[in-house]
N, C-alpha and C positions, 0 to 999 in steps of 0.2 A: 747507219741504218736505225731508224727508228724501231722501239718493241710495238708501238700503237700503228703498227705500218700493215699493209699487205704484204707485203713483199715478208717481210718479217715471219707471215703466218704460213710462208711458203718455206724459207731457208730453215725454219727450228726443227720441222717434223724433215725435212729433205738430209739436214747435219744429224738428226738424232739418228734416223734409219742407218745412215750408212758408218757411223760410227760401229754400233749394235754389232753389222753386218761385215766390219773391216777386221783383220785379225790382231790382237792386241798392241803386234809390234807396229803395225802403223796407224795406230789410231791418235797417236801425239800429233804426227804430220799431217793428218786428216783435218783434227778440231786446227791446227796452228793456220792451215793454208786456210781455213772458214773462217777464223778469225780476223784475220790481217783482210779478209774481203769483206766483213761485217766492218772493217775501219774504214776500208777504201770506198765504200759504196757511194760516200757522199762526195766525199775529196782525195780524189790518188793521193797528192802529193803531198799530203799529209800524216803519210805511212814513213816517212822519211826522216820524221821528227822521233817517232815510234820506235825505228830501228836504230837511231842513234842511241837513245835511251837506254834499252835492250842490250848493242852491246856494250856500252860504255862501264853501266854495272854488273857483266858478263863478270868482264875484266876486272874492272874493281875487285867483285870480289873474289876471284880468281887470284889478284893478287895480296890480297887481306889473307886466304887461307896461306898460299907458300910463305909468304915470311911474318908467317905467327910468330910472336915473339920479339921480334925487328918493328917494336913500337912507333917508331919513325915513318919509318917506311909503311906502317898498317895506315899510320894517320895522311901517311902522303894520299893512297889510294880510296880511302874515304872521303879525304877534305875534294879530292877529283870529282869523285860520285853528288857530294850534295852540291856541287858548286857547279859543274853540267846539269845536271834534274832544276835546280833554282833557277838558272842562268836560263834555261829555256823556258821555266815558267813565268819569272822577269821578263823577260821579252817580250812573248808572247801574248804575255795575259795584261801586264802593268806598264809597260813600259812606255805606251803612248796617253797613261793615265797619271801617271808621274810627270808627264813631260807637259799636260794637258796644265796637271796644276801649277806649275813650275810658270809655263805661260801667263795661266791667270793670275798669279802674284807678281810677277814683273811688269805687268801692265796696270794692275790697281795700285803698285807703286812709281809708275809712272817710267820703268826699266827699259833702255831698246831690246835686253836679250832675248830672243825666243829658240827653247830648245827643241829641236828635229822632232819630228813625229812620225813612224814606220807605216803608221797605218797598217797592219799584219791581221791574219784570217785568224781569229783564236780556234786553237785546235780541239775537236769535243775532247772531252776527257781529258784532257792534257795535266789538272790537277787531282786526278784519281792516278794514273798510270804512272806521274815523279811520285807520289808520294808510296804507292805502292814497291815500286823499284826502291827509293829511297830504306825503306823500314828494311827490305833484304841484305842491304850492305851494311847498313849501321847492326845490324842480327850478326852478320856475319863477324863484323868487326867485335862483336861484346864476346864475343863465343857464343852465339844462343841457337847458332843456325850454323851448319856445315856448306861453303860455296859448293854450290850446285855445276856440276862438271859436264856434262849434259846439255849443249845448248839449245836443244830443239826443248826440251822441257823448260829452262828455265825462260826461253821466248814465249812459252805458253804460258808461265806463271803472269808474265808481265801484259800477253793480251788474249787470254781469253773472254771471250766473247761476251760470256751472259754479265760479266761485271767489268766489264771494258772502261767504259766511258762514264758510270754513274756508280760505281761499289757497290756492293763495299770493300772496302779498303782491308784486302783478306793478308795474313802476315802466314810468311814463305813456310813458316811449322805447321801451319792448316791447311793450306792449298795446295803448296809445293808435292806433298806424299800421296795427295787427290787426284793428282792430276796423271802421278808415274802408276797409279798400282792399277792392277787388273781387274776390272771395273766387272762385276756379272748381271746380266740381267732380271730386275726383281721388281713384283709387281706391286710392293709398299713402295718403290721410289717413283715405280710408275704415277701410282696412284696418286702420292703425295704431289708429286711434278704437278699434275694435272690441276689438281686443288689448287694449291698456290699459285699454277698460271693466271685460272678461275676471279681469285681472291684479288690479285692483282692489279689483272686489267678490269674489274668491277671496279677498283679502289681508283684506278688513275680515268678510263672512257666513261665512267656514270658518275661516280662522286666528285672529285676534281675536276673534271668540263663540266660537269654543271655548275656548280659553286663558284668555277670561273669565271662564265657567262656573268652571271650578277654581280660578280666582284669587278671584270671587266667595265659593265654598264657604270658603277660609281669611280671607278678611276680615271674613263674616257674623258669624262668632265666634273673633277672634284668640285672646282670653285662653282655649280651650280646645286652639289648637292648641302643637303640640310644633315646636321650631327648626326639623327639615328641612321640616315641610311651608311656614311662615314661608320659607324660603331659598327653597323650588322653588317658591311662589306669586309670590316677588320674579322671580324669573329669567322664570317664562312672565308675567308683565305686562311688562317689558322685548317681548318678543316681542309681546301684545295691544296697546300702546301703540304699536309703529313699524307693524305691520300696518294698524292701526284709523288712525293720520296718513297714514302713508305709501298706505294703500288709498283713503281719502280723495280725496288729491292727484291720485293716478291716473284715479280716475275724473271728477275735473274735467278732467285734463288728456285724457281721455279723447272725453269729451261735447264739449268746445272742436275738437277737431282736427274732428271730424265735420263742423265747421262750416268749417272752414281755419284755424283760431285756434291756433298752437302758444302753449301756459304753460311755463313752466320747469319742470324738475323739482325738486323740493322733497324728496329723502330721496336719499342717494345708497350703498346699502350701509353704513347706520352703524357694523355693528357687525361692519365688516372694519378697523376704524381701528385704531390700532398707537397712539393714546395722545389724549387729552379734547381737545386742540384740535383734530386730524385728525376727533374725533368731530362736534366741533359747525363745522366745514364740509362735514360729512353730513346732517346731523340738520336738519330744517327750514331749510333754508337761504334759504329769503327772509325769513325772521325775522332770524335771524342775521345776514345782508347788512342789513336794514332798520335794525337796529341798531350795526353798523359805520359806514353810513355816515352816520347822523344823530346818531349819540350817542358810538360810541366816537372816530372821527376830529375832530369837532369840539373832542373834550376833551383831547385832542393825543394820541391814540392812544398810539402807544411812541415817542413824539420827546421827548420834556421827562422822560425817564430812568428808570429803573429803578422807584424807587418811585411815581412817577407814571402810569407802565404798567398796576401790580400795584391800583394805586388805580380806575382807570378800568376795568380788568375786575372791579372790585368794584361799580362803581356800574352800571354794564352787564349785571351777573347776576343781581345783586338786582331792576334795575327789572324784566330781562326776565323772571325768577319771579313777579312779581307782576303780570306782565304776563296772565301765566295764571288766574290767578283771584284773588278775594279771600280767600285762606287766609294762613295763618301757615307752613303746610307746604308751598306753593308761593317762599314768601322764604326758607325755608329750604332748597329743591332749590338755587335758584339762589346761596344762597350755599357750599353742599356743591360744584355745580360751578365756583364761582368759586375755592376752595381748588384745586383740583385743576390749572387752569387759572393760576395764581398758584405754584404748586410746580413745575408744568413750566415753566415761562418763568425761576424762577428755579434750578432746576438744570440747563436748558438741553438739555431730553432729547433733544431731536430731534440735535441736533449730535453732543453725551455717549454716547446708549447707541446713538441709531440706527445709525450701522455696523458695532459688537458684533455686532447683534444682526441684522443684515441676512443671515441663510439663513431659510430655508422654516421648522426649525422653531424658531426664532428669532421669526418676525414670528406665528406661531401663537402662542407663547405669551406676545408682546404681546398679543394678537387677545383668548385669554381673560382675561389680566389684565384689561383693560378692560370687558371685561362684567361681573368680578367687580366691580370697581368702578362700574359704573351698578346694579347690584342695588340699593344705599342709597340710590341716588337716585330710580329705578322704585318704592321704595317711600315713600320721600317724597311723590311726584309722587302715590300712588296713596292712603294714610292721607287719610281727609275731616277729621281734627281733629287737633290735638298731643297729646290726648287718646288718640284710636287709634294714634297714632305711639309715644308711649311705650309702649305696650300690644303692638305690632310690636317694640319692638328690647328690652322686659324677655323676650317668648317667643325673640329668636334669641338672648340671653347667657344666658337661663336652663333651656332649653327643651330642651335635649341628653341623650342616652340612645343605645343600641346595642341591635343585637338584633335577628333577624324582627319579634318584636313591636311595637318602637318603628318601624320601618320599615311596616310594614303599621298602622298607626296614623295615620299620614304620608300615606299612600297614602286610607285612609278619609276623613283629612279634604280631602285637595284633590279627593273624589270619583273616584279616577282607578281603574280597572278594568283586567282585562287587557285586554278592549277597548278602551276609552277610552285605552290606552297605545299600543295599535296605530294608532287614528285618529289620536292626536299627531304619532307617528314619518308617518305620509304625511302630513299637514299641514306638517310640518317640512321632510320631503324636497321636496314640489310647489314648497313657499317659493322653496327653494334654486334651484328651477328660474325663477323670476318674473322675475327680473332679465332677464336674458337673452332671455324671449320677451317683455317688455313695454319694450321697449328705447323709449325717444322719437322716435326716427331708425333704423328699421330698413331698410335696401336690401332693394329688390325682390327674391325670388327667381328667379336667374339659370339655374339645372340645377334637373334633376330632382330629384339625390339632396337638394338644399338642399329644393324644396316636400316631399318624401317626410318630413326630419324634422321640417319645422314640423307636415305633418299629424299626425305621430308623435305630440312636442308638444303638438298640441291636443288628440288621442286621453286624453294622460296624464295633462293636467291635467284636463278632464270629466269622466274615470273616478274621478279622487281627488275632484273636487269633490264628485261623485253620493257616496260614501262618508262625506265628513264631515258632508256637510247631511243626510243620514241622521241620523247620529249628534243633530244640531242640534235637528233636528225633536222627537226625544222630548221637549227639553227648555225648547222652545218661548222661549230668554233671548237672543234677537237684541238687540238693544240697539241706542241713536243714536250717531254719530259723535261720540268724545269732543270735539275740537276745535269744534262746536256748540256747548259752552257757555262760547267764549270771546268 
């Protein structure tokens, strides 16, 4: 089920009411059966894959708690746990992309062998719900988590609803005790819920479908567009890609609070960050933490030196590219960010420039450097083949000219009007305002003049909303939540 759905705006307030109105003790079984029908909506039988997952690391770690101590035996039912959760994300996700390239290289060598291909339905969420399952058992096995005894809870851990299929990737010590305690009705979670819905779906139906729209228009047919409209389609999917995540997150985290369930938040102004590391503990960050502390600390993080360091954020970036789809151009996002990440560690910027450059407009023009450089990567992340990727960066070396003409050419192809430039500029402004009124923890208003500007606030942002979904509406290209097809 989509969040950007009807159907959506019908089940959130239908699951909240009767939660509110069920009595404590079966309010588990309430959210679990609304769950498992928020999975099934699209594809029954791919609840199937869901409940294997579920109890497999039941079990696991069920059997990680009894023979604590029996190190053998802990690592038999762990090495179970990642190797079902892998095995099916293998499958599922990569397995006919492996097979795909494996074909293409025995035929450009001229090979008869061609290995099988499944052709299988990838399942939404499939790599939010292993990896979420996955971090409970490896917890369980460190000692950091108590196996959850409980199965109607720990089935909820693994699919509640508002973070099912897109996170974030909440770990079993935050969510786990969220989900069992006795939740009361309070009109800051109301409140906040509602905000953050607000915040949300403004960020992904007004600012990411629009941004899309013209990012659509230059990638429909790259090889006729010209570099600047190539550069300004890179720049606004930067903008439709954190909107469309980050809009996302919100409104799970949105739909959860409604319930008393605080999520973490998952985007944190990425693209105020003064250099790629500062970015990516912005950028998706239960990703990121998921993979610090299961992949990169275990492989000795920055303890065993320099070139060991620069080696583990290469096998960290890579896997976590590919962690995103089965493309070629998602291993190469992640290894685009792992250079960059690998240059700053070894010229030591943070320490080297950061004081330099520590005035206002100093850390600005870190702020846009760094955007310039996720541009190659927003279109990494965004090219469907290496095919189109080479076709994207021969129009930005070759694709240059001056002049009205070349400019209003530019302007033709990403669709943009004088209109359509006025709708951006308020989409852009409202953005700037989001952070602030969609705050996670926001205190009660205390005075007048404080409820006076949130009414303000709410006035400004409805007013632009009504404006841009106007604009939306002509062109009817709403679109699903990118992060669904991971």
């Amino acid at each position: 089920m989509n969040f950007n759905s009807g159907v959506f705006l019908v089940f959130l307030p239908l699951v909240t009411a009767a939660y509110w109105l069920l009595p404590h003790s079966l309010r588990s079984y309430w959210l679990l059966a609304a769950s498992y029908f928020f999975y099934m909506y699209a594809n029954p039988a791919l609840i199937l894959l869901l409940l294997a997952s579920t109890a497999v690391d039941y079990c696991c770690g069920r059997g990680i708690e009894r023979f604590r101590g029996r190190r053998g035996v802990m690592r038999l039912f762990l090495l179970v746990s990642i190797c079902v959760n892998l095995g099916l994300l293998f499958t599922f996700k990569y397995f006919d992309f492996f097979a795909g390239t494996v074909n293409a290289l025995c035929a450009a060598a001229g090979l008869p062998y061609r290995a099988p291909e499944l052709g299988l339905i990838l399942p939404v969420g499939i790599s939010f719900y292993t990896f979420q399952t996955m971090s409970y058992t490896i917890d369980v096995y460190r000692g950091d988590f108590p196996a959850e005894r409980d199965i109607v809870s720990f089935a909820l851990y693994v699919t509640y609803f508002p973070q099912l299929v897109a996170g974030p990737i909440e770990s079993p010590q935050s969510l786990l005790p969220q989900l069992k305690a006795e939740h009361r009705p309070s009109w800051e979670d109301f409140t906040a819920g509602i905000r953050l819905l607000l915040c949300g779906f403004f960020r992904k139906c007004v600012v990411a479908d629009f941004c899309g729209i013209h990012v659509n228009a230059v990638f429909s047919s790259v090889e006729q567009a010209n570099s600047l409209a190539v550069c300004c389609a890179g720049g606004l999917f930067c903008i439709q890609m954190y909107c469309d995540f980050a809009g996302y997150s919100e409104i799970a985290a949105g739909s959860a609070r409604l319930m008393g369930v605080r999520l973490m938040r998952n985007f944190d102004r990425p693209y105020l960050a003064q250099s790629y590391t500062e970015f990516f503990r912005r950028w998706h960050i239960s990703l990121n933490r998921w993979f610090t502390s299961y992949v990169y600390i275990p492989l000795g993080g920055g303890r065993r030196g320099r070139a060991r360091k620069l080696l583990n954020i290469l096998i960290v970036f890579t896997l976590c590219g590919l962690w995103h789809g089965a493309r070629w151009t998602y291993v190469l996002w992640g290894l685009y960010a792992a250079f960059w990440l690998c240059l700053e560690s070894l010229l030591d910027v943070k320490n080297r420039f950061g004081p330099r450059w520590d005035c206002p407009l100093g850390r600005l023009a870190r702020r846009c450097v760094m955007f310039l450089i996720f541009i190659p990567a927003a279109l990494l992340f965004r090219a469907e083949s290496v095919e189109q990727l080479g076709a994207v960066f021969r129009r930005l070396f070759t694709g240059w000219g001056f002049g009205g003409a070349y400019l209003q050419a530019a302007l033709d192809q990403l669709g943009l009007t004088a209109l359509s430039l006025i709708q951006l500029a308020l989409c852009l402004t409202a953005m700037a305002k989001l952070y602030a009124w969609g705050q996670y923890d926001l205190p009660a208003a205390k005075t007048d003049s404080q409820s006076a500007a949130r009414l303000c606030a709410c006035v400004y942002l409805t007013a632009v909303t009504a404006l841009c979904w106007l604009a939306l509406l002509r062109t009817q290209d709403a679109a699903i939540f990118a992060y669904f097809q991971f």
